[in-house]
PyMOL Python script that loads the backbone (N, CA, C, O; Angstrom):
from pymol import cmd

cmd.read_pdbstr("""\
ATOM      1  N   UNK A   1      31.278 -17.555 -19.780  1.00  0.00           N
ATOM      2  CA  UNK A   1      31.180 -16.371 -18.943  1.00  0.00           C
ATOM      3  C   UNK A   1      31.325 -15.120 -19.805  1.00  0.00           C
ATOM      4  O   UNK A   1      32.058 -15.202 -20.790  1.00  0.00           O
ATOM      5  N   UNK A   2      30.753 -14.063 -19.559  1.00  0.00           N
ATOM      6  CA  UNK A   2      31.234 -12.779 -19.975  1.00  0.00           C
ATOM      7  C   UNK A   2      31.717 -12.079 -19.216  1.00  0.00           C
ATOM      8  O   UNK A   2      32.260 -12.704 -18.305  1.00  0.00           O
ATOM      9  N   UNK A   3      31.781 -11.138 -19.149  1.00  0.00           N
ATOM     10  CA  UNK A   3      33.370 -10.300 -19.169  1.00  0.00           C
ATOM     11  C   UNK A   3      33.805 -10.493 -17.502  1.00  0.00           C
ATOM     12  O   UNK A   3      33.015 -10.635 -16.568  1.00  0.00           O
ATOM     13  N   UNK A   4      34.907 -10.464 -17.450  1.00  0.00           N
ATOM     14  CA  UNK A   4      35.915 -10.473 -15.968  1.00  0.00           C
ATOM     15  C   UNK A   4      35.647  -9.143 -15.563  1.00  0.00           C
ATOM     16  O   UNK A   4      35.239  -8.311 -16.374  1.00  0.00           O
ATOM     17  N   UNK A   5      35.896  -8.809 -14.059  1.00  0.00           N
ATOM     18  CA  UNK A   5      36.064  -7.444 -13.600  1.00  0.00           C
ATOM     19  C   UNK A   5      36.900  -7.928 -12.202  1.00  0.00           C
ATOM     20  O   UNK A   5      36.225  -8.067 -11.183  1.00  0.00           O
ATOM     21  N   UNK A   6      38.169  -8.153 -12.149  1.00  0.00           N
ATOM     22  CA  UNK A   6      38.778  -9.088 -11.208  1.00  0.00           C
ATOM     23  C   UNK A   6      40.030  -8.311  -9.926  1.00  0.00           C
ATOM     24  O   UNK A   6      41.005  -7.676 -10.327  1.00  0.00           O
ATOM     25  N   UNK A   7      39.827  -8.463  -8.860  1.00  0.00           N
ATOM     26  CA  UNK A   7      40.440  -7.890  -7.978  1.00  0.00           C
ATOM     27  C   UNK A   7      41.514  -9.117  -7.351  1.00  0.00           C
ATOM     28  O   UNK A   7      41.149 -10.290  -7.269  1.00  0.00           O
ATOM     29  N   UNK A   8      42.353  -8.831  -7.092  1.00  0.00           N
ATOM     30  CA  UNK A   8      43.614  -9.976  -6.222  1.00  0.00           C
ATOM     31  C   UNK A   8      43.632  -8.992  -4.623  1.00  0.00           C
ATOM     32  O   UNK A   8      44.144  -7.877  -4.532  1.00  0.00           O
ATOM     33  N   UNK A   9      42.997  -9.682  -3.563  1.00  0.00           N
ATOM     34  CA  UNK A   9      42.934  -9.433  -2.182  1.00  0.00           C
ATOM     35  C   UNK A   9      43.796 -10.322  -1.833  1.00  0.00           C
ATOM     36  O   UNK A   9      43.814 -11.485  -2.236  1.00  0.00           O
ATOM     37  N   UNK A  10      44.978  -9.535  -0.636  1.00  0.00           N
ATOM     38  CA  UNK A  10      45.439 -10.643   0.097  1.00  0.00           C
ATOM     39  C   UNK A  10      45.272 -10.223   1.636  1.00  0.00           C
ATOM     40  O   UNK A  10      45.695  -9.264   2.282  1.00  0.00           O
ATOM     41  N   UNK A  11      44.393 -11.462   1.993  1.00  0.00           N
ATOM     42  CA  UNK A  11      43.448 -11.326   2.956  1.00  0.00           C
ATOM     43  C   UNK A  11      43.838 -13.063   3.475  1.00  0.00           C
ATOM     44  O   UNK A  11      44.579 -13.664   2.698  1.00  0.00           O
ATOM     45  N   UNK A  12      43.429 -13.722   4.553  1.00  0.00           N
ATOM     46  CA  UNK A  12      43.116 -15.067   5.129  1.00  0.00           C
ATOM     47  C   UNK A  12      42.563 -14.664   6.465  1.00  0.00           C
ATOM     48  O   UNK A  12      42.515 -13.620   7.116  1.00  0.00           O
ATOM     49  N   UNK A  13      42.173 -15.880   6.612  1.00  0.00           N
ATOM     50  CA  UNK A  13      40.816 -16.319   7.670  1.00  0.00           C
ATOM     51  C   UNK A  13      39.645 -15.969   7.480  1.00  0.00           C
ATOM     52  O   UNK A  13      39.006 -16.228   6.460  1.00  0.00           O
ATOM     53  N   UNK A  14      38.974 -14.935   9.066  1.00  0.00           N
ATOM     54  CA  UNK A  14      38.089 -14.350   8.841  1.00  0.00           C
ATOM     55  C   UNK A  14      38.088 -12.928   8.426  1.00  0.00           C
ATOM     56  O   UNK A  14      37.037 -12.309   8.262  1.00  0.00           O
ATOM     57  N   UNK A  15      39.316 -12.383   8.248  1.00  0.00           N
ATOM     58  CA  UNK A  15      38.918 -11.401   7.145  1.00  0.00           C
ATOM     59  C   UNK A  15      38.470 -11.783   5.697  1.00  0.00           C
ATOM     60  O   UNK A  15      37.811 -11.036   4.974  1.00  0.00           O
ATOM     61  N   UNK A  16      38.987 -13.275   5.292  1.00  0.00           N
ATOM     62  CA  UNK A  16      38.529 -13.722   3.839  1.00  0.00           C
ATOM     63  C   UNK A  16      37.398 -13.610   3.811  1.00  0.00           C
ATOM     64  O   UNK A  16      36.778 -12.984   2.950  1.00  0.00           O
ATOM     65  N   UNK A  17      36.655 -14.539   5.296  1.00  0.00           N
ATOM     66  CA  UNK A  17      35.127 -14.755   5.042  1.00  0.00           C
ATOM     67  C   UNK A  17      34.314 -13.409   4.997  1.00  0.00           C
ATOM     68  O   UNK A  17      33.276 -13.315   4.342  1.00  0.00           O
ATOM     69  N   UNK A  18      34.857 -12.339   5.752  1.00  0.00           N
ATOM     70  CA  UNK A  18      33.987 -11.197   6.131  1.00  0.00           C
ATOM     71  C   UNK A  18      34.141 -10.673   4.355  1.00  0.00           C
ATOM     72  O   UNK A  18      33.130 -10.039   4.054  1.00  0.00           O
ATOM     73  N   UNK A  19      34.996 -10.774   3.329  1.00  0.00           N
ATOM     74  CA  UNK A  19      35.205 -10.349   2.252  1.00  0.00           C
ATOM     75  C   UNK A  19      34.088 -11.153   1.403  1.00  0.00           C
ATOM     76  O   UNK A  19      33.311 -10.626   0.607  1.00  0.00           O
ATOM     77  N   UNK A  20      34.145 -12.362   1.683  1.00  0.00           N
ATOM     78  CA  UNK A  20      33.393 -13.202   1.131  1.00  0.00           C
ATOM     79  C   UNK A  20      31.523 -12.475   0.864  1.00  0.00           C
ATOM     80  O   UNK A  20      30.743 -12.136  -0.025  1.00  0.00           O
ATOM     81  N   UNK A  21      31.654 -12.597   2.432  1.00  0.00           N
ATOM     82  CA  UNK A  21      29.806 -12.060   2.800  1.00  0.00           C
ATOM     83  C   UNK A  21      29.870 -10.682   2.020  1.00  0.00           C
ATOM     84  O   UNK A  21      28.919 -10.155   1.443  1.00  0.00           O
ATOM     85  N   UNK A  22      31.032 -10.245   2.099  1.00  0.00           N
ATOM     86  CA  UNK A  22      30.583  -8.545   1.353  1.00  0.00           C
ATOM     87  C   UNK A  22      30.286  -8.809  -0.210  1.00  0.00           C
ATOM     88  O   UNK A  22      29.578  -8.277  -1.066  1.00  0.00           O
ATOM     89  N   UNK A  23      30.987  -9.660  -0.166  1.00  0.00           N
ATOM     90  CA  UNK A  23      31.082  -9.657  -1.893  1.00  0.00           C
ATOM     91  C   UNK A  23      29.813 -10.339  -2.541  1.00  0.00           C
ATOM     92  O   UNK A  23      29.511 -10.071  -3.704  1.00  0.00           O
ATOM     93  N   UNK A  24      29.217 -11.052  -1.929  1.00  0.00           N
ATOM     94  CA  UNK A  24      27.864 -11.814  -1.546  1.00  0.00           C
ATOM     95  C   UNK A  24      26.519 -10.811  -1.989  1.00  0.00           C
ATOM     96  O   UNK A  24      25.571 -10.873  -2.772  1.00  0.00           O
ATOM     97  N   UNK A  25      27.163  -9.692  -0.796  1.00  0.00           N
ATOM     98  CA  UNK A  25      26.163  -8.590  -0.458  1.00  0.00           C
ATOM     99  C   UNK A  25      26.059  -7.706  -1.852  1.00  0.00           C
ATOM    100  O   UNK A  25      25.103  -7.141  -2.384  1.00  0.00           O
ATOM    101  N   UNK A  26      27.557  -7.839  -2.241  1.00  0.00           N
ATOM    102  CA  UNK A  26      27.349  -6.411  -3.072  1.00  0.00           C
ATOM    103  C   UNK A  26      26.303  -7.051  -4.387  1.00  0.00           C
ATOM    104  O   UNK A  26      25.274  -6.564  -4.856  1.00  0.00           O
ATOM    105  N   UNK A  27      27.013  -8.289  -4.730  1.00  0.00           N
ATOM    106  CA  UNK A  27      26.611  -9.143  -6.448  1.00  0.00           C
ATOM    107  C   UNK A  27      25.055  -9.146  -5.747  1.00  0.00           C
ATOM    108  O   UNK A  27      24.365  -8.791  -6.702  1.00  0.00           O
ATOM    109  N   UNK A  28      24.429  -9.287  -4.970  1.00  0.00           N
ATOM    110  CA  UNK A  28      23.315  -9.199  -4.867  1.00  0.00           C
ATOM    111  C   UNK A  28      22.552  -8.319  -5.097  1.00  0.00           C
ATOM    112  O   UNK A  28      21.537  -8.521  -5.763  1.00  0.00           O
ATOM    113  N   UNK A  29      22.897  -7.027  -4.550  1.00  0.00           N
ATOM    114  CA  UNK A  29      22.516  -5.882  -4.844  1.00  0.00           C
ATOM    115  C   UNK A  29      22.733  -5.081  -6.124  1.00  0.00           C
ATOM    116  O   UNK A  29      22.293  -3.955  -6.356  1.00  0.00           O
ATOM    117  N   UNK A  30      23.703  -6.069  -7.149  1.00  0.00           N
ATOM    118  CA  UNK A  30      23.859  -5.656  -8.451  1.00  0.00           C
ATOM    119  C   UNK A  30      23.379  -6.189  -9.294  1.00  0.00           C
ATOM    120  O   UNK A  30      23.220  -5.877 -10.474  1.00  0.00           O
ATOM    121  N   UNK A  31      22.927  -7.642  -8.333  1.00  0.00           N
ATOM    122  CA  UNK A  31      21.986  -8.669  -9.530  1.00  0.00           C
ATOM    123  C   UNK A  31      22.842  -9.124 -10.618  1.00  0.00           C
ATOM    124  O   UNK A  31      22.321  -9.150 -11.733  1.00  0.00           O
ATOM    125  N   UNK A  32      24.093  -9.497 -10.502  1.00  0.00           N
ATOM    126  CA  UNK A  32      25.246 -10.263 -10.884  1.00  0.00           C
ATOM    127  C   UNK A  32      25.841 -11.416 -10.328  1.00  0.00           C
ATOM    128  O   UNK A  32      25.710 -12.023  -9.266  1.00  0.00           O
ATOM    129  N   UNK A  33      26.539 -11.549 -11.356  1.00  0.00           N
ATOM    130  CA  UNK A  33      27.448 -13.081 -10.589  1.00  0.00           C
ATOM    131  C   UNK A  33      28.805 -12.555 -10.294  1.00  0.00           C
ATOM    132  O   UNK A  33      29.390 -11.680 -10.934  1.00  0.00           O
ATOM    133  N   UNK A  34      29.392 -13.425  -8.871  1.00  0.00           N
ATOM    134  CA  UNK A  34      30.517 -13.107  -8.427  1.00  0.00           C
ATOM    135  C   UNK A  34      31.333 -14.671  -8.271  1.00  0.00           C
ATOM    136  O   UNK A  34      30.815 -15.765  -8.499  1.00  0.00           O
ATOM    137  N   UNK A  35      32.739 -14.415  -7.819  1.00  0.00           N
ATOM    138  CA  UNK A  35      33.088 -16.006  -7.934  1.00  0.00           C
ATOM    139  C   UNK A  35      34.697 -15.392  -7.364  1.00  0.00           C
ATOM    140  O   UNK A  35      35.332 -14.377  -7.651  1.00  0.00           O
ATOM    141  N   UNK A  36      35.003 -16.716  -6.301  1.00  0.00           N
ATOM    142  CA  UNK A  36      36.745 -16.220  -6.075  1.00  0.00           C
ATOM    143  C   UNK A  36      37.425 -17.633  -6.936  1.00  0.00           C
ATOM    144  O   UNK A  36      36.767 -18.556  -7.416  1.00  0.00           O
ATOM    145  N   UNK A  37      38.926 -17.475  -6.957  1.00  0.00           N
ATOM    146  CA  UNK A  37      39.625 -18.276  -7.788  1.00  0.00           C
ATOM    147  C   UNK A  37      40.862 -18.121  -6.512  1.00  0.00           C
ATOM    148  O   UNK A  37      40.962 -17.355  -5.553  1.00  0.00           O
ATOM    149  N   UNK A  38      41.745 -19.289  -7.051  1.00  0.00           N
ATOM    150  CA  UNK A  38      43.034 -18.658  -6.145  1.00  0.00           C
ATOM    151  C   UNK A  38      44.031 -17.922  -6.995  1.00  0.00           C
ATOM    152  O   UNK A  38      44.122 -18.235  -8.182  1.00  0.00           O
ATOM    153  N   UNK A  39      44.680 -17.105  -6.565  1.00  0.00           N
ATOM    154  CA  UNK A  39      45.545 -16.576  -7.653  1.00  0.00           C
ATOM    155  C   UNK A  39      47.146 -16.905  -6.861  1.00  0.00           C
ATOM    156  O   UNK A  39      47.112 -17.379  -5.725  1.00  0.00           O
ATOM    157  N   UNK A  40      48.445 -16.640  -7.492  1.00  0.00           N
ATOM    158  CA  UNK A  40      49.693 -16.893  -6.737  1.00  0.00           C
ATOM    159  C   UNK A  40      49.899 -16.284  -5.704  1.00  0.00           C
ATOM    160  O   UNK A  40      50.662 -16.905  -4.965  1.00  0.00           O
ATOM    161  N   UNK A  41      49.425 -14.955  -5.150  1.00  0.00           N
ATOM    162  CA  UNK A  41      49.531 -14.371  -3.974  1.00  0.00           C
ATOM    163  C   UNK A  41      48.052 -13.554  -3.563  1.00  0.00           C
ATOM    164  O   UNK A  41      47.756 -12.374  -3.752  1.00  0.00           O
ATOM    165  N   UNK A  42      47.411 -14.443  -3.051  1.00  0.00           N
ATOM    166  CA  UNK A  42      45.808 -13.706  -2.454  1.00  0.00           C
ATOM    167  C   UNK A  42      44.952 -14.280  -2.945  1.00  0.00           C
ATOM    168  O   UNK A  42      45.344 -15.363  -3.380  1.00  0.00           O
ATOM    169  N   UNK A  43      43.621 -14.037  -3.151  1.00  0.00           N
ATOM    170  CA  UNK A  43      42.209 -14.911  -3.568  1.00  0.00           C
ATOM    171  C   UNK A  43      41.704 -13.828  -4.630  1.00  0.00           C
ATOM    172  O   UNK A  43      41.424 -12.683  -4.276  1.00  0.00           O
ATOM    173  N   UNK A  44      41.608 -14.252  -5.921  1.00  0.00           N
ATOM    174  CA  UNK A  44      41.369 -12.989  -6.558  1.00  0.00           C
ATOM    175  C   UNK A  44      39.144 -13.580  -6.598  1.00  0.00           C
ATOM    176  O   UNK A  44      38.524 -14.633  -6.745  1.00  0.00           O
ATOM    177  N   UNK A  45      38.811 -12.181  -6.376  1.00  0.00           N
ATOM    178  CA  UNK A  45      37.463 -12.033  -6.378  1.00  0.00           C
ATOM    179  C   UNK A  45      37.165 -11.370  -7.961  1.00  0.00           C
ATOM    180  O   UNK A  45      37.693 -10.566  -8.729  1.00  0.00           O
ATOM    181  N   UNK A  46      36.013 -12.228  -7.907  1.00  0.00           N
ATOM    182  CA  UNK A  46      35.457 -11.690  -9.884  1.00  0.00           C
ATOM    183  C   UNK A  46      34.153 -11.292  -9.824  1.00  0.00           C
ATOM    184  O   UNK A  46      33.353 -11.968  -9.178  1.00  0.00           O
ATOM    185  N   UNK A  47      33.842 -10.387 -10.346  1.00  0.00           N
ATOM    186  CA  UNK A  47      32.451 -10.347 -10.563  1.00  0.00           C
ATOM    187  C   UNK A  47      32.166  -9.958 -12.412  1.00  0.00           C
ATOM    188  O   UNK A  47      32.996  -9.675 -13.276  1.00  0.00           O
ATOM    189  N   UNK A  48      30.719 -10.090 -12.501  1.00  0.00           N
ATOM    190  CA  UNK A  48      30.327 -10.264 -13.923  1.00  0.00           C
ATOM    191  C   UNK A  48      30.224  -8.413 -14.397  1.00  0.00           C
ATOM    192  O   UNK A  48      30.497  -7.972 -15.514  1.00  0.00           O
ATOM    193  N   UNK A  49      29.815  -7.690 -13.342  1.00  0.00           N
ATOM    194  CA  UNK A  49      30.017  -6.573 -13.695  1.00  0.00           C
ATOM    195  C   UNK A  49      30.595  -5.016 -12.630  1.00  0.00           C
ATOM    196  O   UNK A  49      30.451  -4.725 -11.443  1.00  0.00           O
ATOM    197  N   UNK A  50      31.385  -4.215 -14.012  1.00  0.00           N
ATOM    198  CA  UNK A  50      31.916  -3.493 -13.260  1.00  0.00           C
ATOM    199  C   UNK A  50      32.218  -2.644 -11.930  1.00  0.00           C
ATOM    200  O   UNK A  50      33.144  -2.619 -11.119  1.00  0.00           O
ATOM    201  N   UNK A  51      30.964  -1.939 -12.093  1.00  0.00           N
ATOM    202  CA  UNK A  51      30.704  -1.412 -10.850  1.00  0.00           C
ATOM    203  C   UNK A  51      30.533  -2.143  -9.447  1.00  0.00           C
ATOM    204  O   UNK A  51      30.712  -1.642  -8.336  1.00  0.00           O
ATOM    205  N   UNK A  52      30.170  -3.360  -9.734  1.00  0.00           N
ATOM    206  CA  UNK A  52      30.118  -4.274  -8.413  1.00  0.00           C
ATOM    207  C   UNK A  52      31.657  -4.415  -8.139  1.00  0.00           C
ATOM    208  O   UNK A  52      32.020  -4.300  -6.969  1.00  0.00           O
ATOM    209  N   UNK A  53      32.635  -4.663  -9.153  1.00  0.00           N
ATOM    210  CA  UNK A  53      34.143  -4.292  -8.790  1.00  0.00           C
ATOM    211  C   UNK A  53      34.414  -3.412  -8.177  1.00  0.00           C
ATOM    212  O   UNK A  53      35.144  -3.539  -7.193  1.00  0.00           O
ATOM    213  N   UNK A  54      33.828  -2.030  -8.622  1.00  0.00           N
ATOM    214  CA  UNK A  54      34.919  -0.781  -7.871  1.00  0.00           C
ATOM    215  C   UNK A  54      34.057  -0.746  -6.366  1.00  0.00           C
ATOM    216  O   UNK A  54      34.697  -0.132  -5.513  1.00  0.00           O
ATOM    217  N   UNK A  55      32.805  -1.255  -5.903  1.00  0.00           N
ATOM    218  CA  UNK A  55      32.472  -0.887  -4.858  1.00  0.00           C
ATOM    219  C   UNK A  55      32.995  -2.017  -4.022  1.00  0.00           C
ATOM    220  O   UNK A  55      33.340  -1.726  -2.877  1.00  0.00           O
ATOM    221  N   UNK A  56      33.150  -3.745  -4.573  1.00  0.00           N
ATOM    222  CA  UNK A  56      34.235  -4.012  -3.820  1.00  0.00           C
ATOM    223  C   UNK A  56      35.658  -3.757  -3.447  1.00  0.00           C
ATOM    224  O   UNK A  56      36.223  -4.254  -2.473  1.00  0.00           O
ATOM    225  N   UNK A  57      36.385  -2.623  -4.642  1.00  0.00           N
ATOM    226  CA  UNK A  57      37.290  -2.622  -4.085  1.00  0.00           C
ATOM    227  C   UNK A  57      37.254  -1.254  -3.494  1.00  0.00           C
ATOM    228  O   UNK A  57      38.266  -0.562  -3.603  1.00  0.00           O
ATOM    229  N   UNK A  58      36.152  -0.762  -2.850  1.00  0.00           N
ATOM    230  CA  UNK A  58      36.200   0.076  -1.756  1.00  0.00           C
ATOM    231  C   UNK A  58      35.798  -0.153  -0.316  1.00  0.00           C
ATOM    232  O   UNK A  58      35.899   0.570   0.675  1.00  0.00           O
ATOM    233  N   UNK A  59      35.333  -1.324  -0.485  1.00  0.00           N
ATOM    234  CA  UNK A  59      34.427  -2.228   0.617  1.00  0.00           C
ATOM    235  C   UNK A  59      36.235  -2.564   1.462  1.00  0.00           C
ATOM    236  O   UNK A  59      36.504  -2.125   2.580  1.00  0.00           O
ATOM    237  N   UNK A  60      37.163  -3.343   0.665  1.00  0.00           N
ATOM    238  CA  UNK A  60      38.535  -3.263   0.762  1.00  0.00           C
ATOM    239  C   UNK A  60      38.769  -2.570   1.454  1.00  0.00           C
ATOM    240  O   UNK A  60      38.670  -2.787   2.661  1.00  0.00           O
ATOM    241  N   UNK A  61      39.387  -0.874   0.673  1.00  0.00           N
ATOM    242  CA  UNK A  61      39.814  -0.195   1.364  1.00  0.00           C
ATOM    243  C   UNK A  61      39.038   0.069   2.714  1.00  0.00           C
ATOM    244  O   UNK A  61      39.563   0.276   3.808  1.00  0.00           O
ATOM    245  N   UNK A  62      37.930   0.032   2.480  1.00  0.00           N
ATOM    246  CA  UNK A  62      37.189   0.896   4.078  1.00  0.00           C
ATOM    247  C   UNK A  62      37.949  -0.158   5.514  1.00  0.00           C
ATOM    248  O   UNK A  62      38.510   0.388   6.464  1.00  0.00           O
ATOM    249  N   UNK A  63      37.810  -1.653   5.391  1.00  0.00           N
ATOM    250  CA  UNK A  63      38.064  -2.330   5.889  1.00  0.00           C
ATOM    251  C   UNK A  63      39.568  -2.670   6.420  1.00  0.00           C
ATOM    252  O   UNK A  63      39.804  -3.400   7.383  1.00  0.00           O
ATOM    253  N   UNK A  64      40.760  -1.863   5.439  1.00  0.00           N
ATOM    254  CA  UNK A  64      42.126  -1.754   5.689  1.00  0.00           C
ATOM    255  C   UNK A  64      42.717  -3.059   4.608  1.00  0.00           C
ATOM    256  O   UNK A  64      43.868  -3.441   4.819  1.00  0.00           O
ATOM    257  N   UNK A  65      41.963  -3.689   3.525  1.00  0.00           N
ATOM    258  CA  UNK A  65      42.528  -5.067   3.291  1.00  0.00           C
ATOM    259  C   UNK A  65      43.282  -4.552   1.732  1.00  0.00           C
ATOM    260  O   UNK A  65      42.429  -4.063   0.992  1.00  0.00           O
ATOM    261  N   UNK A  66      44.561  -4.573   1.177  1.00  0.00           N
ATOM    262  CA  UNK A  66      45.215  -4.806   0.279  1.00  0.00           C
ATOM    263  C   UNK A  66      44.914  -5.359  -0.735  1.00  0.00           C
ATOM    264  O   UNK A  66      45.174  -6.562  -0.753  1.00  0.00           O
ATOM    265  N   UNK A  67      44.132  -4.649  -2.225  1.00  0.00           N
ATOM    266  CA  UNK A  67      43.651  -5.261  -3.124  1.00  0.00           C
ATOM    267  C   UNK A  67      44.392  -4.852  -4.557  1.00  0.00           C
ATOM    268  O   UNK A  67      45.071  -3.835  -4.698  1.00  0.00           O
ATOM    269  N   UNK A  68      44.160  -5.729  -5.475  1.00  0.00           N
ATOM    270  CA  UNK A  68      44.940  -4.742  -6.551  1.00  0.00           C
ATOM    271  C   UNK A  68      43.828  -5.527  -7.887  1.00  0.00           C
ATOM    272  O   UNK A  68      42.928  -6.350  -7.718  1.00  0.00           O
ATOM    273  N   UNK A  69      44.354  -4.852  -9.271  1.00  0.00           N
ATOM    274  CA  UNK A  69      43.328  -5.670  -9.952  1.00  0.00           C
ATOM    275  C   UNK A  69      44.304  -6.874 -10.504  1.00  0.00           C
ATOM    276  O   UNK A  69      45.496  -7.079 -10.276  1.00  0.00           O
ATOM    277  N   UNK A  70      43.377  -7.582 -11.301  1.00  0.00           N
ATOM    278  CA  UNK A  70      43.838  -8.888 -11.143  1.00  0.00           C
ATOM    279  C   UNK A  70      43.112  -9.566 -12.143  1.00  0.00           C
ATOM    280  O   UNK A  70      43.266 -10.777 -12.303  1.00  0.00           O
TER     281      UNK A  70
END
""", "prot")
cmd.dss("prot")
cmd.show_as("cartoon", "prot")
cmd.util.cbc("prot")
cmd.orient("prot")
């Protein structure tokens, strides 16, 4: 893999999944790869490049969900 750009959300259920589809949406529209892992507290979300990070972690905030990097 090259480089990490990694957020820790702590999110469950269907707020995960609705995070999921966003995150889906965004790596698509960036024409990148994305991928979650579990981390010790939340699901940390990765993507291959930056900017697809900071617009997920505004996709986050808009939504009310608690993210940090990771």
């Amino acid at each position: 893999m090259t480089d990490e750009h990694c957020l820790i959300v702590h999110a469950a259920g269907k707020q995960l999944d609705l995070l999921r589809g966003e995150a889906s949406r965004i790596a698509k529209g960036a024409q990148t790869v994305w991928w979650t892992d579990r981390a010790q507290v939340g699901t940390r979300f990765c993507f291959e490049d930056a900017k697809a990070k900071e617009v997920f972690a505004l996709t986050c905030d808009s939504f009310g969900i608690a993210c940090r990097d990771g």
